[in-house]
N, C-alpha and C positions, 0 to 999 in steps of 0.2 A: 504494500500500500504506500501510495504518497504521503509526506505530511497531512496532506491537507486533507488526505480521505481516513487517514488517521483521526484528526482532530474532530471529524463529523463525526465520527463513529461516537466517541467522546463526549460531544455536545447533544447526544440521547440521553447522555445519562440523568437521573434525576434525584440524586444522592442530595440530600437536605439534612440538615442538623436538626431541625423539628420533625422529623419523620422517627417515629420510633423504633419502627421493625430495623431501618438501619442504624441506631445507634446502638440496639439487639445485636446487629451483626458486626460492628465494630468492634461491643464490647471482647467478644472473644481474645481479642489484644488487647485493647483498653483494659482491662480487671488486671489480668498478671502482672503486665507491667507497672500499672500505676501501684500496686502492693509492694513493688521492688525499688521504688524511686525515692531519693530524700527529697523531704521539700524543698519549691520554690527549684526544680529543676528546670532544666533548657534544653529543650527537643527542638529536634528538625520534622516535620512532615513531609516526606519527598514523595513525590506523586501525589499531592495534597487531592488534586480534581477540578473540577468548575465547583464543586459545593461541600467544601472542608468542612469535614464535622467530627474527627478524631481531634483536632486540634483544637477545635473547642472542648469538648471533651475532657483533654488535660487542662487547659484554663479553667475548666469550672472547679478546679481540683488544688487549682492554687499554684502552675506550671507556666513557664511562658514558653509559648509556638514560636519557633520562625516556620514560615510556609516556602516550598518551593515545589512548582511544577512547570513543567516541560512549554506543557502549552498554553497553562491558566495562573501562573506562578511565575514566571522567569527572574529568579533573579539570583545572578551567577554568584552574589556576593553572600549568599545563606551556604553556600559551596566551600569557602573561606575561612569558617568559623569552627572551633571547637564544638562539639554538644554532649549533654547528660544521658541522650537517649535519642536516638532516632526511629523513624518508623518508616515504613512502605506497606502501606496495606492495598492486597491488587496492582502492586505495580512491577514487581520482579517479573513477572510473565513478560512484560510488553519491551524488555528492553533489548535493542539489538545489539546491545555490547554487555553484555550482563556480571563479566569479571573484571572488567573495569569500572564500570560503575561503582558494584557492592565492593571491591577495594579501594576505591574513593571516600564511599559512605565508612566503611571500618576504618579508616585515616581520621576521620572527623569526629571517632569519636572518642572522648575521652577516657585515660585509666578506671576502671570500675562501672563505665557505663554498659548501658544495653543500647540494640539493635534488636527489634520488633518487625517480622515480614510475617505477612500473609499472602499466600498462594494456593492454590488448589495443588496437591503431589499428586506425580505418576507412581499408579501402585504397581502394574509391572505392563511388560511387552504386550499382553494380549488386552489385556482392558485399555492400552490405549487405543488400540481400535478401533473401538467404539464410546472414545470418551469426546464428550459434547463440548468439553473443555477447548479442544485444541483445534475447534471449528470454527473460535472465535479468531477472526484474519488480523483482528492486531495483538491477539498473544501470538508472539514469537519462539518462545524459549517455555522449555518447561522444565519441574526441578521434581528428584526425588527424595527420601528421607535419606537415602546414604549420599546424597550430592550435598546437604545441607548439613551430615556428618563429617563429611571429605574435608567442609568447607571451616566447621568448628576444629579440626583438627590443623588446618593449615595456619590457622588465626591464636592456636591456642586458647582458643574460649571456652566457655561452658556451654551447652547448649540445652535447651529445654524445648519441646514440643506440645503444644497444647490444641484439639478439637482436631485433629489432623490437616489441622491446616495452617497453623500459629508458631511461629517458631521465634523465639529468643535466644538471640547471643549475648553471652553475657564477656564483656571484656576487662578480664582479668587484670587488676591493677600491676601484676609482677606475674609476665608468662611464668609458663611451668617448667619447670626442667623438663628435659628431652633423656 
């Protein structure tokens, strides 16, 4: 797809922060993480959307947001900055560079912070088949439970798993011995 049939596809979405079924579906990340965060922490939202509402979310919790998205977000200087915790929720699928990215975002983030993604995992070769997932033309890339293993061990983090789709890194203030 082009950008531009990219960003239509995009501009369907109707993700609202007074919508409650999606702040239902957020919370799946939203609860673990905010139980893990000291106050008055400083998150990124990267792939925030046209209608951020994780981000409020932690603000109403006493966190301050920076927002950054591609096409409803731009702004290269939230890129630049340390953070407490970042997030991508739905947005690891779409990216067409996706290890350089997520080692951009683990650069950014601070000793003892987290990393919070959501993505739907491939459970193996034959369900992808038939998985509805991957019909969608701006996921690009998709990810398994041992590619997100792979990825905690190359990072040295900790890694948590939550509703099969929620995954937290957790980055270790003092890597591990090897």
């Amino acid at each position: 797809m082009s950008e531009a049939e990219e960003k239509a596809a995009y501009d369907h979405h109707q993700n609202s922060p007074t919508d409650p079924d999606y702040r239902r579906f957020l919370s799946r990340l939203f609860f673990p993480l905010r139980d893990r965060l000291a106050p008055n922490s400083q998150g990124l939202d990267f792939g925030s959307g046209p209608g951020p509402t994780l981000s409020i979310m932690f603000e109403e919790v006493g966190h301050t947001v920076t927002l950054y998205d591609h096409f409803y977000a731009h702004n290269p200087a939230a890129l630049q900055q340390p953070y407490d915790f970042i997030t991508a929720t739905e947005v690891v699928e779409h990216l067409h560079d996706p290890a350089t990215i997520l080692s951009q975002l683990w650069t950014l983030l601070k000793p003892g912070g987290y990393l919070g993604l959501m993505t739907k995992l491939v459970r193996d070769q034959e369900a992808f088949a038939t998985w509805h997932y991957k019909n969608d033309l701006t996921h690009v890339c998709f990810f398994s439970r041992a590619t997100f293993e792979w990825l905690a061990e190359q990072w040295q983090a900790e890694l948590e798993f939550f509703h099969n789709d929620v995954m937290l890194f957790h980055k270790l203030p003092e890597p591990r011995a090897t």
